[in-house]
N, C-alpha and C positions, 0 to 999 in steps of 0.2 A: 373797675381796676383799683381806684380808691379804697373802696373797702374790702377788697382784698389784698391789698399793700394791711390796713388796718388792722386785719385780720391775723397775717402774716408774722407780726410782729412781736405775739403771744403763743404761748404752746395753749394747746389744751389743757391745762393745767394754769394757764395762768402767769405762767412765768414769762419774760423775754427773753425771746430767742437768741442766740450768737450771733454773732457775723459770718461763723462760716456757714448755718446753718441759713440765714440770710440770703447770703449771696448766692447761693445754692437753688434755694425755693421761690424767695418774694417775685413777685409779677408773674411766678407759670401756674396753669393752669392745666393741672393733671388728674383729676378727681373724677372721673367718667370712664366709660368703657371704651378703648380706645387713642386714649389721651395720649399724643408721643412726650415722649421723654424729653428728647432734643428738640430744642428753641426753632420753631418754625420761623422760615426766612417769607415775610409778605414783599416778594420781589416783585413790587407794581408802583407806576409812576401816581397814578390815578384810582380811584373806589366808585362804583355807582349807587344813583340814588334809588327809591323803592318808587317815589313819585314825585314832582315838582313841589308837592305840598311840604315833603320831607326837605327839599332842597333847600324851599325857603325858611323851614324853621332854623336849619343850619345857619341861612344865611341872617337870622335873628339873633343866632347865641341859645337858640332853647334847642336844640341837640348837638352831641357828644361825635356825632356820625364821623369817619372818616372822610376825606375830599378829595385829598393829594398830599402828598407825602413830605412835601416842604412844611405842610401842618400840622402832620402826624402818622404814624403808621405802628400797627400793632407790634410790631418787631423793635422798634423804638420805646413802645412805649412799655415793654418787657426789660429794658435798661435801665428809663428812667424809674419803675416799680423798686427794683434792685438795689437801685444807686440812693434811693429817697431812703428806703430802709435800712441800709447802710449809715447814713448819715444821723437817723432818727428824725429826716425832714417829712411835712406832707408834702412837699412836691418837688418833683427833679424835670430839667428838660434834658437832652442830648443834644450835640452839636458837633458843626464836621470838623472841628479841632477844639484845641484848649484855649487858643486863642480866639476862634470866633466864640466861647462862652466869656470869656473875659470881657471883649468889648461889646457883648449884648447884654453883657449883666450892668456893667458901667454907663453903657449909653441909654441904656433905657432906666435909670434916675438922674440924668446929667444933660444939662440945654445948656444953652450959649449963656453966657454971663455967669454959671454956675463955676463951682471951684471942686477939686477933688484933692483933699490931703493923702497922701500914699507914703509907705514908706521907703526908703534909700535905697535899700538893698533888693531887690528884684530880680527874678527873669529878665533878661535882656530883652528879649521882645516886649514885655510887659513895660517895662523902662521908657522905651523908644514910640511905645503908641501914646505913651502921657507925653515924652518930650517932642515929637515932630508932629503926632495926628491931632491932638485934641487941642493946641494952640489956634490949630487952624479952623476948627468949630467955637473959636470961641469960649473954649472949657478950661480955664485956671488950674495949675498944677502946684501944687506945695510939697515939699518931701519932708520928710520927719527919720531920725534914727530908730533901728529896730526896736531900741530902747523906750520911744516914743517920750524922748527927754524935751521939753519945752514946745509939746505939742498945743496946751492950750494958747498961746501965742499965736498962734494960724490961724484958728477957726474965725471966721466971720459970716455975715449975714450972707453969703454966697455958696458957704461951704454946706455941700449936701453926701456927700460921701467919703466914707473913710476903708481906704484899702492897704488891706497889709499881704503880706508871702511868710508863710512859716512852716518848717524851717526855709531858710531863705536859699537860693541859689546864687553861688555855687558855694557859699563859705558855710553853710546853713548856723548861722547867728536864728536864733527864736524868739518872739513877739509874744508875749504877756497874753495870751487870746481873753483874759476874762478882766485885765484892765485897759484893753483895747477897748471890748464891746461896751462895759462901763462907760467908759471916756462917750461912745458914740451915744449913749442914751443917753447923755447929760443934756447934750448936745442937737440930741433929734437929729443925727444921722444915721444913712445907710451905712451898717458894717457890712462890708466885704473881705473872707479871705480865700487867697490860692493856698488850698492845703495839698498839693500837688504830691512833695516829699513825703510827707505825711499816711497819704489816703488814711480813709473812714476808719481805716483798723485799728489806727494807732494813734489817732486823735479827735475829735469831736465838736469842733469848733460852735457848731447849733445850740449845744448842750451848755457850752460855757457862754449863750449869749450873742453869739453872733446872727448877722439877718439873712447872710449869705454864704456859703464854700460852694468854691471853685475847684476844678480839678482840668489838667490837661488827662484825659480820660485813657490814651495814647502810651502814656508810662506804666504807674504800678495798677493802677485799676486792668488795663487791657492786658499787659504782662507780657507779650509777648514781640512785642516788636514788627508788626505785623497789621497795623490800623493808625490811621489819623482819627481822635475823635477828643471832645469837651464833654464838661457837662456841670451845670449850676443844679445846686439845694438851697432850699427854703420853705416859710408860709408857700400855700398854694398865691395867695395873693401877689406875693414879689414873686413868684415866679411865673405865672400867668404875664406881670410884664415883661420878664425877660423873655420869656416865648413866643409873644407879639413880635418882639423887639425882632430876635431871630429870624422870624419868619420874613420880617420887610427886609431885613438886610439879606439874607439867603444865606445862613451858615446853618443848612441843618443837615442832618448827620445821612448818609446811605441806610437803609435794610441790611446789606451786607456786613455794613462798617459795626451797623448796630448788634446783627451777631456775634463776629469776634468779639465784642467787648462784653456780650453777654458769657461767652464761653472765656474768657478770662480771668472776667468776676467770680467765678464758679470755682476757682482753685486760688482767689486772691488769699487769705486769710492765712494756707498755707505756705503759699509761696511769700508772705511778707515775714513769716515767724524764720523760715531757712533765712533769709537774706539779712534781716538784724543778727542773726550768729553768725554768720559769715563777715560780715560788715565789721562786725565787733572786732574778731579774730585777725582780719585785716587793719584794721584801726588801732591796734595792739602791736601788730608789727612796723605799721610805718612809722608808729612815734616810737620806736626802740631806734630805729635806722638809722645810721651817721650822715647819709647822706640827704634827709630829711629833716628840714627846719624847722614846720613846724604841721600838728595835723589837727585838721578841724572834724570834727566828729562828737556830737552829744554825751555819747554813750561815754566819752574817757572825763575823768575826774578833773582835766585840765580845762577842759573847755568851758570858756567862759558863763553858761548858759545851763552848765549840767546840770543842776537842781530844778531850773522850771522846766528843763527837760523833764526830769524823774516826775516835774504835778501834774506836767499836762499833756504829756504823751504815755504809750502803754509802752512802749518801748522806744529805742533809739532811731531807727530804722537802715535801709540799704543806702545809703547817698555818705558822701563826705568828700574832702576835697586837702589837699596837701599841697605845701609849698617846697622847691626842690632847693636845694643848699645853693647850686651854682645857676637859677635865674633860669632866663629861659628856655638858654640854651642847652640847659642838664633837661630840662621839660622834654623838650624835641625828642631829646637822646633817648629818653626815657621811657615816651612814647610810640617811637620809633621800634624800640627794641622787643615791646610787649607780644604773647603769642597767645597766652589761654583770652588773656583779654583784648578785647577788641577794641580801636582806634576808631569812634563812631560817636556822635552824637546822640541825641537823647538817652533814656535812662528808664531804668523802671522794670526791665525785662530781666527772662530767664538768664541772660549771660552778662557777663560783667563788662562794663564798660568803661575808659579813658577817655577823655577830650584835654583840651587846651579853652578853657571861654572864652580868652581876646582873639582866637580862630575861629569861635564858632556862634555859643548863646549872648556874648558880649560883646563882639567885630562891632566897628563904628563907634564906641565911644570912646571919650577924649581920654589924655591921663587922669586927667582928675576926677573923671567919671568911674573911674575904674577905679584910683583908691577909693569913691566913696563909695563906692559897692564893695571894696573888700578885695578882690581880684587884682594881685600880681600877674607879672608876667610869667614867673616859674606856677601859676597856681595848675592843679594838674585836679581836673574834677574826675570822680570816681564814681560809680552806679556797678553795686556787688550784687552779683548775679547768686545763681544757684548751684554752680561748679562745687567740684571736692575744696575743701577751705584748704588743704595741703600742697594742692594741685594752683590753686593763688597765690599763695605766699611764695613759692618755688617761682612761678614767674615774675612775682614783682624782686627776689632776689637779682636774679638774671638779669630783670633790666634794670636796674638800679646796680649792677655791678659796675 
């Protein structure tokens, strides 16, 4: 599979291939007579051995064999091919959400007495496993601004890892990705980032340096709102430990799960080019709107970040988030009133989506956790779908009336 992910990654000619052409091909195997097309599903809990002798070099490390599917399965490991090449990483694991790759990527470089510098602005969920779970392992939490303004202050003899979110949720502010990763070699740390907002298409975090991208697999990689899945890139070496890591904790992904994300993958590249047009077009109209204070979005000239947007993404992409003129009570309304778009959590998919964060990705933290993450109470987060971009603007008219 290795060297054909390798393989993969060149035309015959020499050149490297695209992403869409990428996410399309890397990890299948169709070059014989008879090859299906469509991504076979290895729907088995368990694989057998040929003979005890086999068993035990498994149980060596000197083969590759499958065993059980918490440790690997062909169907999985046609994601991770995918996802690895996408990234330009040698090796991807999968896993049964975004959050079990999070905390398998983080815990398996992280023990008691160890510190992790992260920055402010997070996933809520992501926020809440540094602030209630890892205190109680023993694991040191520092945050830093997206900005990563007075970050060498932190680091000490403890500090083993540095993790950022770019663009960030739900305000999406963006992190420096290649004087992030800098800072982390100075340093002899692991870089980690959730390039979630992101995905592979429209940034490259490996490329500028980083040791790790994370993805909630779930959003724009699956695309359709229809699977829980993660999944971590890197050296095969750090990711060999976060695949350990996985396996003792038990986050690892279904056969099933692992299909959909492969048939997701397979039309991602298209479906993120509609969604930064739409995203834009929409992001053009809520900062004209009177009723709109203020809108957070890369792509507009306003936004504080636009230029290392323009270095280090390929475009803007579908995420952004707005603040409503009358707080949160205009939010509700506003919310409330919406039809083409839908009142739903997560993001990433073919239809466009509204939330409230302090009701949903952000619930449970305090005021002041909340300014430091950026998130008002009127903030209204936004994930632009694939809809008519005229047939969006007409509904957020309507409820914003």
């Amino acid at each position: 599979m290795r060297q054909a992910l390798r393989n993969m990654r060149k035309s015959s000619k020499g050149k490297t291939l695209g992403d869409a052409t990428l996410a399309i091909h890397a990890g299948e195997n169709r070059f014989h007579l008879g090859a299906s097309v469509g991504t076979p599903i290895t729907r088995t809990a368990n694989f057998t051995f040929a003979s005890t002798k086999e068993m035990k070099r498994w149980a060596e490390g000197k083969s590759s064999a499958y065993i059980y599917t918490r440790y690997g399965n062909p169907t999985l490991a046609t994601a991770e091919a995918k996802i690895a090449a996408l990234e330009g990483a040698e090796a991807a694991v999968v896993t049964a959400s975004g959050s079990a790759a999070i905390s398998a990527a983080l815990m398996a470089f992280l023990r008691a007495g160890d510190e992790v510098i992260a920055t402010r602005q997070l996933y809520g969920g992501s926020y809440k496993l540094l602030r209630d779970i890892f205190p109680r392992l023993g694991i040191g939490v520092k945050h830093v601004g997206h900005d990563l303004a007075g970050i060498g202050a932190l680091v000490s003899p403890r500090t083993k890892v540095l993790y950022v979110e770019t663009p960030t949720n739900p305000t999406l502010r963006l992190v420096d990705l290649q004087k992030a990763a800098a800072f982390a070699r100075e340093w002899g740390l692991i870089s980690m980032v959730d390039s979630t907002f992101a995905s592979p298409v429209l940034q490259k975090p490996l490329a500028m340096g980083f040791n790790v991208v994370l993805h909630s697999a779930s959003k724009f990689l699956a695309g359709h709102s229809d699977v829980i899945a993660g999944a971590a890139a890197g050296n095969k070496v750090l990711i060999d430990k976060v695949r350990a890591n996985m396996i003792q904790i038990g986050g690892s992904m279904d056969p099933e799960a692992a299909f959909l994300l492969i048939r997701g993958l397979k039309t991602l590249a298209v479906r993120i080019e509609r969604q930064c047009k739409n995203a834009m077009i929409v992001a053009k109209y809520l900062k004209s709107h009177s009723k709109v204070a203020a809108v957070h979005y890369p792509g507009l000239p306003s936004h504080p970040d636009h230029n290392l947007a323009k270095r280090q993404m390929q475009d803007f992409g579908g995420m952004m988030s707005f603040e409503v003129k009358s707080g949160l009570n205009g939010a509700r309304k506003f919310c409330d009133r919406v039809r083409v778009f839908s009142l739903a959590a997560s993001l990433g998919g073919v239809e466009s989506l509204v939330i409230l964060p302090i009701y949903t990705s952000h619930y449970k933290m305090s005021a002041a956790e909340l300014r430091a993450a950026g998130v008002a109470p009127g903030t209204v987060r936004v994930s632009v779908g694939l809809e008519d971009p005229e047939d969006l603007i007409a509904d957020l008219c309507q409820a914003l009336r």
